[in-house]
C-alpha positions as CSV (number, residue, x, y, z in Angstrom):
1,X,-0.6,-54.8,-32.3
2,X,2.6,-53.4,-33.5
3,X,0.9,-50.2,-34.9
4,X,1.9,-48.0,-32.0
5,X,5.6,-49.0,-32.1
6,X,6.0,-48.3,-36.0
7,X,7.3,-45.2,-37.4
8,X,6.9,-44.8,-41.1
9,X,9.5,-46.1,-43.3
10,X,9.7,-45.7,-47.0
11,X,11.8,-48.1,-49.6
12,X,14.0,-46.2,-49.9
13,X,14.9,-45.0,-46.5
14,X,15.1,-48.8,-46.7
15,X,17.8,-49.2,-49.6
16,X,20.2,-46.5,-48.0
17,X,20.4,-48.1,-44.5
18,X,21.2,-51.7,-46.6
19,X,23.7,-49.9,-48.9
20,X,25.1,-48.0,-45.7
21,X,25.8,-51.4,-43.7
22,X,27.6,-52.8,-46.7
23,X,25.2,-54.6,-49.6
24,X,25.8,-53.4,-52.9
25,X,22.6,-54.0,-54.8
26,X,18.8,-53.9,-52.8
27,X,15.5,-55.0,-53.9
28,X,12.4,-55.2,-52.6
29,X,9.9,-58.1,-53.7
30,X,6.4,-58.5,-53.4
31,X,5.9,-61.4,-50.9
32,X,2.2,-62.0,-52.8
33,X,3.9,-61.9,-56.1
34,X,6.5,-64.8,-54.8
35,X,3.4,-66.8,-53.3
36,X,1.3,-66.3,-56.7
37,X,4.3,-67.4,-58.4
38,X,6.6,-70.5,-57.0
39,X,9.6,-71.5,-59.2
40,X,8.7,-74.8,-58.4
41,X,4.8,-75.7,-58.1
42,X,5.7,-79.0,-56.7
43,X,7.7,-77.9,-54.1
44,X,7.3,-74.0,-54.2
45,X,9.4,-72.9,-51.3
46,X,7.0,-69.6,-50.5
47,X,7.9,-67.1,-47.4
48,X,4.6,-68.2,-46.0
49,X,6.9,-71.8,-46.0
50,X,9.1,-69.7,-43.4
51,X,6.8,-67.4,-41.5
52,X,3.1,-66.8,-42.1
53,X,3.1,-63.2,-40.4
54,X,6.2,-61.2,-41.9
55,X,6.4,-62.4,-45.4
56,X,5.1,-59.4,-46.8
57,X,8.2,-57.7,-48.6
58,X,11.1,-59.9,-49.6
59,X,14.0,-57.2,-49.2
60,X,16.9,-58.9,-51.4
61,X,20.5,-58.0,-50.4
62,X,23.6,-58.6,-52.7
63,X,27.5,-58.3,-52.0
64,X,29.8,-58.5,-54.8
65,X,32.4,-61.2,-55.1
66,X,35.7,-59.5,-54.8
67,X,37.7,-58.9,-58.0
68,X,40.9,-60.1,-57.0
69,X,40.1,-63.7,-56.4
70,X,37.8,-63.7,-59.6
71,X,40.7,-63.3,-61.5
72,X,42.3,-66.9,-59.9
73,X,41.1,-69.4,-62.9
74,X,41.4,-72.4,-60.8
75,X,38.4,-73.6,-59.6
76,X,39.2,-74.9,-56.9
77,X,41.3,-72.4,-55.3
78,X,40.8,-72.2,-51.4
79,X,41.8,-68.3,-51.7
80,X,38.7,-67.8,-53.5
81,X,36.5,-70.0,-51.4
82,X,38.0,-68.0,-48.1
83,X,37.5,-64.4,-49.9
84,X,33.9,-65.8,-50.5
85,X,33.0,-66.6,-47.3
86,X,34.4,-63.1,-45.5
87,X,31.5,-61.4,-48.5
88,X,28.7,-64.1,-47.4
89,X,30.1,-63.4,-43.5
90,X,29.7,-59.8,-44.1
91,X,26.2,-59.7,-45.9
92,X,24.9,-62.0,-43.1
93,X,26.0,-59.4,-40.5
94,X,24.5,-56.5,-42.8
95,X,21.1,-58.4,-43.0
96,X,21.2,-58.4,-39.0
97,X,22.0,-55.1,-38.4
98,X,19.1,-54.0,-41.2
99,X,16.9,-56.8,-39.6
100,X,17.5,-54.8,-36.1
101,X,17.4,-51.4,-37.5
102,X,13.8,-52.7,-39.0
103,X,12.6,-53.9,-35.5
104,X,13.7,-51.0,-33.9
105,X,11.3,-49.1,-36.3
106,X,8.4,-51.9,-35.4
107,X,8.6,-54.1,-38.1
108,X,9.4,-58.0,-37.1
109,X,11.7,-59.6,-39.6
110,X,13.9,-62.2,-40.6
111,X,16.6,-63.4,-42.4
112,X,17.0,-66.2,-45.0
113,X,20.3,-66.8,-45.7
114,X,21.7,-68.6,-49.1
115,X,23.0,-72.0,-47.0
116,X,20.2,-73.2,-44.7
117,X,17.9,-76.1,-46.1
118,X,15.0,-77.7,-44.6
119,X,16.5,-80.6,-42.5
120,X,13.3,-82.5,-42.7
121,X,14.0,-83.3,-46.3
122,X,17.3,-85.1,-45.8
123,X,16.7,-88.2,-46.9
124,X,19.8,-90.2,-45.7
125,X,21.7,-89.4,-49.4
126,X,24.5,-86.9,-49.4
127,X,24.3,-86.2,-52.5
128,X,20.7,-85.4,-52.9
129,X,20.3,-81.6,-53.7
130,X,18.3,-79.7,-51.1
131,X,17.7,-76.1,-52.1
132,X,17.4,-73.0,-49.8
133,X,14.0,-72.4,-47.9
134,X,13.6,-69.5,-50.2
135,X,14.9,-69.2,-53.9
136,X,17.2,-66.4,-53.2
137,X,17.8,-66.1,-57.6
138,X,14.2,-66.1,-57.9
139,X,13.1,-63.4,-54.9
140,X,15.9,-61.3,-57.0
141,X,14.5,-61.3,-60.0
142,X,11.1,-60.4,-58.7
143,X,12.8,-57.9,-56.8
144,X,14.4,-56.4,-60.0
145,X,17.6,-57.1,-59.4
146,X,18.4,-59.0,-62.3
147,X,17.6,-62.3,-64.3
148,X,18.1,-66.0,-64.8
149,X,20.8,-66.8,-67.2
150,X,21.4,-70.3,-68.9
151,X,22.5,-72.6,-65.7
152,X,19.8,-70.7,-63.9
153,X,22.2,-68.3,-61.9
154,X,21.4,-64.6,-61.6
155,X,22.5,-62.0,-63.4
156,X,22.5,-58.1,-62.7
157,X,23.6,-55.7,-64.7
158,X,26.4,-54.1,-62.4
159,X,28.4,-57.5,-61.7
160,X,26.7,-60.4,-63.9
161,X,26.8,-63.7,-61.6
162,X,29.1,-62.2,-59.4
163,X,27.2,-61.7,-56.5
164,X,25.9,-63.5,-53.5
165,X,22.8,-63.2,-51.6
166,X,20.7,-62.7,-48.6
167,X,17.0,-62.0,-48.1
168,X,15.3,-60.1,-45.4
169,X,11.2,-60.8,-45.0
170,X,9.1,-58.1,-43.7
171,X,6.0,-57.0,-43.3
172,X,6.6,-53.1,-43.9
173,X,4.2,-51.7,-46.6
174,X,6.6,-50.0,-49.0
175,X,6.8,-49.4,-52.3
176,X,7.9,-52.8,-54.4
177,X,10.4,-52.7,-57.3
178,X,9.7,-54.1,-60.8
179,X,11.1,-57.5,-62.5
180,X,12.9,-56.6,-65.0
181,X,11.3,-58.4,-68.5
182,X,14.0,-58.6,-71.0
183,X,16.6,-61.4,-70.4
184,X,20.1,-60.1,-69.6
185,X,21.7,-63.8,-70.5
186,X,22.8,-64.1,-74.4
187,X,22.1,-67.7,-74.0
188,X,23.5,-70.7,-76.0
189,X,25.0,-68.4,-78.5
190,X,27.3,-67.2,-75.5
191,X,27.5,-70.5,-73.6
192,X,31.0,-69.5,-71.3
193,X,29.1,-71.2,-68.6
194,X,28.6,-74.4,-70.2
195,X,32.2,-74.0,-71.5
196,X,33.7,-73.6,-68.6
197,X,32.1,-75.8,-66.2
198,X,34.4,-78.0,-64.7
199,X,31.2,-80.3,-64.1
200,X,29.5,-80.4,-67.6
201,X,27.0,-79.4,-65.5
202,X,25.3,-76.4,-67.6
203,X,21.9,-77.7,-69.2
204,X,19.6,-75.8,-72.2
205,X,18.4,-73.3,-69.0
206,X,18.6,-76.1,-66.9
207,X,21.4,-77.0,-64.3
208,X,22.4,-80.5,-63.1
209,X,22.3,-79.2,-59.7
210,X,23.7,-83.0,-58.2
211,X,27.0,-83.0,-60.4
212,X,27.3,-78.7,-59.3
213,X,27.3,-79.6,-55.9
214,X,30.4,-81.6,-56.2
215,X,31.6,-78.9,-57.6
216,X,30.1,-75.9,-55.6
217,X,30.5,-77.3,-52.0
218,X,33.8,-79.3,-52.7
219,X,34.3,-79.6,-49.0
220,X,30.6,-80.6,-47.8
221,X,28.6,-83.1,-46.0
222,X,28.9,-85.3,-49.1
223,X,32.7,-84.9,-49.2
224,X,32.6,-85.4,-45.5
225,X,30.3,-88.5,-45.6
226,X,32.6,-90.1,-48.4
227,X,36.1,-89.2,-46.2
228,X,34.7,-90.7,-43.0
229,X,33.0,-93.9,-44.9
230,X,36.9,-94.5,-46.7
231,X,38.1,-94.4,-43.1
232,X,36.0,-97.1,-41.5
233,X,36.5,-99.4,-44.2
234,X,40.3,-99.0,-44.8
235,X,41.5,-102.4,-44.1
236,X,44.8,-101.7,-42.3
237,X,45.5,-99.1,-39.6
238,X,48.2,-97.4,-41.5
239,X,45.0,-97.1,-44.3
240,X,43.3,-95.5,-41.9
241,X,46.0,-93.2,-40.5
242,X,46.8,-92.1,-44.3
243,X,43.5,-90.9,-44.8
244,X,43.1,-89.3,-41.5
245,X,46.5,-87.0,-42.4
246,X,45.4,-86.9,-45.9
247,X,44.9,-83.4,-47.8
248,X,41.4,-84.2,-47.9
249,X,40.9,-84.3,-44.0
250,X,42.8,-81.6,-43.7
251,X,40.3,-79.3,-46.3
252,X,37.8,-81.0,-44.7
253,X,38.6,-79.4,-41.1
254,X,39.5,-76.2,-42.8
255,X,36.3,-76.3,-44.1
256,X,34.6,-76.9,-41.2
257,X,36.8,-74.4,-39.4
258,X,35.0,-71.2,-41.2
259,X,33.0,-72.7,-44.0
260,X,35.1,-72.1,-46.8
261,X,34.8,-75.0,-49.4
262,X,31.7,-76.3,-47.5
263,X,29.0,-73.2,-47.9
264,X,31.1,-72.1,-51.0
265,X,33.2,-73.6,-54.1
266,X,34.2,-73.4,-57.6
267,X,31.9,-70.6,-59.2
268,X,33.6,-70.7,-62.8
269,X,30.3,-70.0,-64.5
270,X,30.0,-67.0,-62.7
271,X,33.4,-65.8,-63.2
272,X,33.8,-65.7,-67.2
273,X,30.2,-64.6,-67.4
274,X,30.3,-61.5,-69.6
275,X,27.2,-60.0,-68.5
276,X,28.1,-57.1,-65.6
277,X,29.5,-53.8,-66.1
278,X,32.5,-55.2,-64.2
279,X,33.5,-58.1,-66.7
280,X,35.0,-55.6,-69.5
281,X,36.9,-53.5,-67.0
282,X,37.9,-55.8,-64.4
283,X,38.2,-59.2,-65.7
284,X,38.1,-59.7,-69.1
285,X,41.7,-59.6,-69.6
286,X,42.0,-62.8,-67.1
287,X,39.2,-64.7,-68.0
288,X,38.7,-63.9,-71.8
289,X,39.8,-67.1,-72.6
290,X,38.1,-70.7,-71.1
291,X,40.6,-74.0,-70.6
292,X,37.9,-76.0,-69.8
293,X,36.0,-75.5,-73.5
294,X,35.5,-79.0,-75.8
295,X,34.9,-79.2,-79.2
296,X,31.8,-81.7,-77.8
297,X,30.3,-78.4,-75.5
298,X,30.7,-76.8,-78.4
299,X,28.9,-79.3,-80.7
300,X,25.6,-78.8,-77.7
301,X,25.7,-75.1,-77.3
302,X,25.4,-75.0,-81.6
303,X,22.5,-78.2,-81.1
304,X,21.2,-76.0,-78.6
305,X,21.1,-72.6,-81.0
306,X,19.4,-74.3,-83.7
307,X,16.9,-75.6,-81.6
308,X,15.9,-72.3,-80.8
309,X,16.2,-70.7,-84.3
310,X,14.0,-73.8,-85.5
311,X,11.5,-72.4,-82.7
312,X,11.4,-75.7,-81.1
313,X,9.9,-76.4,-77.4
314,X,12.6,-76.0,-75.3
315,X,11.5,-78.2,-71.6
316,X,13.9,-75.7,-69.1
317,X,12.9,-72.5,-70.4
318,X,9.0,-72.7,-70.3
319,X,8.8,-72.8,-66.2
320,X,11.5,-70.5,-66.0
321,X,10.6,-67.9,-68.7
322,X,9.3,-65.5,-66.1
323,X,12.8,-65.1,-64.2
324,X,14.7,-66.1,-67.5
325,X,12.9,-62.8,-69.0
326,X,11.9,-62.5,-72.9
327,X,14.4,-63.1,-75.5
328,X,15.0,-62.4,-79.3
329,X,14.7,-65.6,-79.8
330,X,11.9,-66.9,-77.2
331,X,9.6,-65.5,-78.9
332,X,8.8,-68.4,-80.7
333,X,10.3,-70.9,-77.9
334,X,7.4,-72.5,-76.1
């Protein structure tokens, strides 16, 4: 019924107006090719899960992290988390204005941004992960941004990790772009993710997503939770009154302030990735060499080489070969 209202639009007449508002990479997915193929059968998180009349095109927006605060090797640097959430802020209001600019054409669309979960699957545990309605890494890769590197994260060509993301569903009939097929992560033989995690949370292309969150939303509801639980059971009023003034509350209500430390945190992996025509540039000379490396992640990231020289089944790259891409190696990894 909307016929009548739409003017034609092409992808990219598309791709300008998201560049002109501010995103720096755009891709446009296939919302059939996302519903065909869930990340996660079990729970498969499809546009149709969101809306089951403008799922159409996934149009994937990405904002570069800022240089500057990438450069800051401490993980938990509230500069960084701050920086972050001005990009995220700005990418959100980009995806509006190109969510308005398509309506105003006669398309109906929405956004899915990289911090709302489903509130119906809270389950009463704080520190249960709870993905995004739509796998914002996995609509990139189908929308040829980029692929899946070792923790999972994506990778693009023009800043590695370093990017976050917003998506944009819409049914506008324009051209799609293709996934890209050969891996841009080096894999275990690389490994700065898993050496610099703060967490040890960096699997065999698997993540620990539980520990990351710790990590990766320092200043959350489970950070909250635990603050508020510490102050009802301190035994003593001045307990109670230390906690309240402690640094903790006071992040906390930063945090809660603008979002900083709660929707964002420690990115490390990201940061050290080499992968990204920015990293040689830009950032190598800070964040060439990794602190947080063991002589034990070193011992894995060797176990985990040899396991794919010897060609053996590897459990985390199977279901996620098709956003992971094909590698040297994976050839003969089941």
């Amino acid at each position: 019924m909307f016929d009548v209202y739409r003017r034609p639009l092409s992808a990219l007449q598309i791709k300008d107006k998201a560049r002109a508002l501010g995103a720096d990479l755009v891709g446009i997915a296939d919302g059939a090719v996302i519903e065909a193929h869930p990340p996660d059968p079990a729970n498969p998180k499809r546009p149709s899960d969101i809306t089951e009349l403008d799922g159409g095109r996934v149009i994937v927006l990405a904002k570069r992290f800022s240089a500057g605060v990438t450069r800051i090797t401490d993980w938990g640097d509230r500069h960084k988390y701050y920086n972050d959430e001005l990009a995220l802020t700005m990418l959100e209001a980009a995806s509006l204005d190109l969510v308005y600019w398509l309506e105003d054409a006669g398309y109906p669309a929405i956004i899915v941004p990289p911090t709302h979960v489903d509130p119906w699957r809270y389950r009463g545990n704080p520190r249960e992960h709870l993905g995004t309605l739509l796998s914002l890494p996995h609509a990139a890769v189908e929308a040829g941004l980029g692929t899946l590197g070792l923790n999972l994260q994506l990778l693009t060509p023009e800043f590695g990790p370093r990017v976050i993301l917003t998506a944009v569903l819409c049914s506008v009939e324009v051209e799609c772009d293709a996934r890209m097929e050969r891996s841009l992560c080096l894999g275990p033989s690389c490994g700065r993710c898993l050496k610099t995690c703060p967490g040890d949370a960096v699997k065999h292309w698997e993540r620990d997503w539980e520990t990351c969150d710790t990590y990766r939303s320092p200043y959350g509801f489970a950070k909250l939770t635990d603050q508020i639980e510490a102050l009802l059971d301190a035994d003593s009023p001045e307990k109670k009154k230390a906690l309240l003034r402690s640094e903790a509350t006071f992040n906390l209500w930063q945090s809660i302030l603008r979002g900083a430390g709660a929707i964002n945190g420690c990115r490390r992996c990201a940061d050290v990735c080499p992968v990204g025509a920015d990293y040689e540039p830009m950032l190598k000379d800070a964040l060439d060499s990794i602190a947080e490396n063991t002589p034990a992640k070193e011992q894995r990231l060797a176990g985990m080489v040899a396991a794919e020289a010897a060609g053996e089944s590897i459990p985390g790259y199977g279901p996620q070969r098709r956003w992971i891409g094909e590698r040297v190696l994976a050839r003969s990894i089941k």
